[in-house]
N, C-alpha and C positions, 0 to 999 in steps of 0.2 A: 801153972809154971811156964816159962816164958824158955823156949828153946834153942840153944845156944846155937848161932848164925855166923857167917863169913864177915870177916870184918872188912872186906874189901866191897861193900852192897849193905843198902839199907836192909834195916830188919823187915820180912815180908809184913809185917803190922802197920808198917809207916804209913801216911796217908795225910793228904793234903789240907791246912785251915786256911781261915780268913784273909782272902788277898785286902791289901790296903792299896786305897787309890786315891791319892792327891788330888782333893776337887777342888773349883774357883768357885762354886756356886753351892755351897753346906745343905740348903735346905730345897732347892729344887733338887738335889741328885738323893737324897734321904728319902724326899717324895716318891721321886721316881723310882726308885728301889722298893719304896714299901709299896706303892700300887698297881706299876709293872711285876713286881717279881714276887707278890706277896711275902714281903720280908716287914719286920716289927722294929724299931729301937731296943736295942738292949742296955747299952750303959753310954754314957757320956760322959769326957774329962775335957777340958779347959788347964791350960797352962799355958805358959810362956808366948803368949798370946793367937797359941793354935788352937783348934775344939776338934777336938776325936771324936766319930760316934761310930758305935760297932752297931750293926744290923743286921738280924741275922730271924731263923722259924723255929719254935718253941725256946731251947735254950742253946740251939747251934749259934754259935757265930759265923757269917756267909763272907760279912765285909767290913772292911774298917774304911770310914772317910775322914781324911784329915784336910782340915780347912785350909789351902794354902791360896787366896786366892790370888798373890799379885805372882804368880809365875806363871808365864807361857801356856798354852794351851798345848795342847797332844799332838805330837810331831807324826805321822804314820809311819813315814819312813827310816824314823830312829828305833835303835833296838827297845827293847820295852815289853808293853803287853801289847799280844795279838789278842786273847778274850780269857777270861774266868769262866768258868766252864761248871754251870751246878748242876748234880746230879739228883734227879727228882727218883721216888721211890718205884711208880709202875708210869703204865701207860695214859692211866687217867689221871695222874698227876699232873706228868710234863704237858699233857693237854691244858688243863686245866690255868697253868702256869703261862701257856703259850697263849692263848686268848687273851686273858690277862695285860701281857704284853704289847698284842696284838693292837688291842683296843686301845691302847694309850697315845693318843696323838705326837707324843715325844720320843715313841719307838720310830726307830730307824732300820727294818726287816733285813738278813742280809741274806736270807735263803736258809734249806733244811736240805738233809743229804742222812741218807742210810747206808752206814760207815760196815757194816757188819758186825762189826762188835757192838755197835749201839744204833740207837735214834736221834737226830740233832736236829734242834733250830739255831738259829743266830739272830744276833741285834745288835744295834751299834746303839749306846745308851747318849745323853745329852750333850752329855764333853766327848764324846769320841771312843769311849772306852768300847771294847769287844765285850759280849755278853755271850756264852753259848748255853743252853739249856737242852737235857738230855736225861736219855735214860739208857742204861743196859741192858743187850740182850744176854741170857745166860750163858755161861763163860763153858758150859759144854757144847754153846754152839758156835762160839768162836770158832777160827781157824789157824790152826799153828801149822807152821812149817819149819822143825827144829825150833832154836831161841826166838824166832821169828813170829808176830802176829799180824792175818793179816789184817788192813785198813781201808776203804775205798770211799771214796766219795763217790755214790749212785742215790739219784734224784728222790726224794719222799715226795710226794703231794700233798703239801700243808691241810687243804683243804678235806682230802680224803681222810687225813690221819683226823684231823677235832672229829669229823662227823661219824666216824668209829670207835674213838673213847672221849669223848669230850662228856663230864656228865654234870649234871646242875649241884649236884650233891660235894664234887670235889671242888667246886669253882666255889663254891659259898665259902667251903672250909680255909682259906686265904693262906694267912702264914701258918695256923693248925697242922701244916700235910710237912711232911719229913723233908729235907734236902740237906745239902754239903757240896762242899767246894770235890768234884773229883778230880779235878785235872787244872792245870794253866798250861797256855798254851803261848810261847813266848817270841818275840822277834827278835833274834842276834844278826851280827852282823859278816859270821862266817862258822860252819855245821863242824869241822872240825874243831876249831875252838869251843865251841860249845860243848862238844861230845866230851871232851878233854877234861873241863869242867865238872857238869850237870852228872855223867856218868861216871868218869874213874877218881874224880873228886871228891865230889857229894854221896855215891856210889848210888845213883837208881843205877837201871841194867836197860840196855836198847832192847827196844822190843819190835821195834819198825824203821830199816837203815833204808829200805828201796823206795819209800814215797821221794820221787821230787821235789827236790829244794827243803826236808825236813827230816827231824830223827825224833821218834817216840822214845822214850824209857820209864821206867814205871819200877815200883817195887814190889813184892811177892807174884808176881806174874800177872799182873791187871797188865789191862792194853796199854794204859799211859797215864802217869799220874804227871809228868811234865812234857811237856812237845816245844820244839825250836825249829824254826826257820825263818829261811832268808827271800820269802817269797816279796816284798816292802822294802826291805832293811840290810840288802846282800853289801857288803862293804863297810856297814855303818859302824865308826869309831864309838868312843865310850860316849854315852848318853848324857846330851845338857839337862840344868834342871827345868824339867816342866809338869806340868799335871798329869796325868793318868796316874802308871802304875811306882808306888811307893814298898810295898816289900810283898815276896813272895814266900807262906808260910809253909813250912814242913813240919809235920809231928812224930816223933820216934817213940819207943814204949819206954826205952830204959837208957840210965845214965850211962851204962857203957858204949849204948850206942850214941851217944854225944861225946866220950872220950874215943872210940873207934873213928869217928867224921875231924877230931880234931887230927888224929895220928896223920888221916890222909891226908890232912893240909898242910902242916907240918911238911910230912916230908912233897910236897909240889912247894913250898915256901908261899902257899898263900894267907897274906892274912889276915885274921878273924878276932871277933870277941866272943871271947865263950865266961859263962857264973854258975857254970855245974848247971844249971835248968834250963840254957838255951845256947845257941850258936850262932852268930851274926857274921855274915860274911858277903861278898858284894862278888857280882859274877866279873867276865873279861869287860864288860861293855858299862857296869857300874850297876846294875840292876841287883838290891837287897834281897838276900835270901837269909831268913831265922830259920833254923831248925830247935824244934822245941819239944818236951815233956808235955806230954797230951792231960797235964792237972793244969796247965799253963790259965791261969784264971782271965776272966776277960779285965779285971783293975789292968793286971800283969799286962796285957793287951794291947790296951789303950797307952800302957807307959813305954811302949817297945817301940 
């Protein structure tokens, strides 16, 4: 039985699906997904002369690519996506995952950093898009300070980290090993607006205001299940249409809490499409966010 919550804050269950990225290029970015990131094809639709393909390991969905390709290429400095951020299950995983990438001559490295709360690498994939791959340290060794968690970027050494769990057994296993979207991590064009938004709208809760040019929020008290900043993108008006990021998913447990997110739009007068099983609504800067029932089938997916 499912715990009755604030309706001003997502239910602490919520958690992040399949970002969708507008590619120009369908079947080199598929590739590169599936042998950079050992991810699989899951389902594919074709209509009105776009092709979706969702890709994702075992029967997660990681990503949706929609084939757009006569629009622009990826602006850095427009708001949008800073990276998709997947969360591998241990340490031999995200190794394993990280080679992987490594080895692909169409990986573009952006660095690793030991945040405290976790482990990170980065990549910039073939159109630009941000890539971050990770794993969690346990959440009793985080550090909280009141509603406060904290975050830092201090250096990993890629090379120490493979040669201490890198192992032959989890590299074979390709898309067979667990992962999920945990976080996006986003570029707006000013942190108040955003907070205004992402937290008393949407309602995740801040969970990191002192980093530098960004705000964490997250729901049931994870570090971050969304992040904004204006590190690229400080000023930047609403977003033209181009390739990268096409919608940003959120998953909630229950219908009320899609009637709870509608109330707070409502009364902010933002507005949204909702059909009782999902919520569609665009942030200040035009960047698509669904909020969805976590039965949401990949058909369903592919037609969003």
């Amino acid at each position: 039985m499912i715990a009755e919550t604030d309706d001003r804050v997502l239910h602490p269950d919520s958690s992040m699906g399949a970002v969708t990225l507008r590619v120009g290029d369908l079947e080199g970015m598929s590739d590169y997904y599936a042998r950079a990131f050992a991810m699989e094809p899951l389902e594919e639709r074709a209509s009105a002369g776009e092709t979706r393909r969702v890709l994702g390991r075992g029967r997660t969905p990681l990503v949706r690519l929609v084939h757009t390709p006569d629009l622009p290429g990826v602006d850095p400095h427009q708001a949008g996506l800073f990276h998709t951020a997947f969360l591998l299950e241990d340490q031999a995983s995200l190794a394993a995952t990280v080679y992987r990438a490594a080895q692909d001559p169409r990986s573009r490295f952006a660095g690793a950093s030991d945040h405290l709360v976790s482990e990170a690498f980065y990549f910039t994939d073939p159109e630009g898009n941000g890539v971050e791959l990770y794993v969690d340290r346990p959440r009793e060794q985080w550090i909280r300070r009141g509603t406060q968690i904290e975050i830092t970027t201090d250096y990993l050494d890629p090379n120490a980290f493979l040669q201490r769990h890198l192992t032959e057994e989890r590299t074979d296993a390709g898309p067979a090993l667990a992962g999920r979207v945990g976080h996006v991590h986003l570029q707006v064009g000013d942190l108040a607006t955003a907070r205004a938004f992402y937290v008393e709208a949407l309602g995740f809760e801040a969970t990191q205001t002192g980093y530098p040019g960004a705000i964490f929020a997250s729901a049931g008290g994870y570090h971050h299940h969304i992040a904004m900043n204006v590190w690229n993108s400080r000023g930047a008006g609403p977003r033209a249409a181009s390739l990268g990021l096409g919608d940003v998913a959120v998953t909630v447990p229950t219908v009320s809490e899609l009637e709870s997110l509608e109330a707070r739009l409502r009364a902010r007068s933002i507005a949204f499409r909702g059909d009782g099983r999902s919520v569609a609504v665009s942030d200040p800067w035009g960047t698509a966010v669904t909020v969805s029932l976590p039965d949401l089938t990949t058909e369903e997916m592919l037609a969003r």
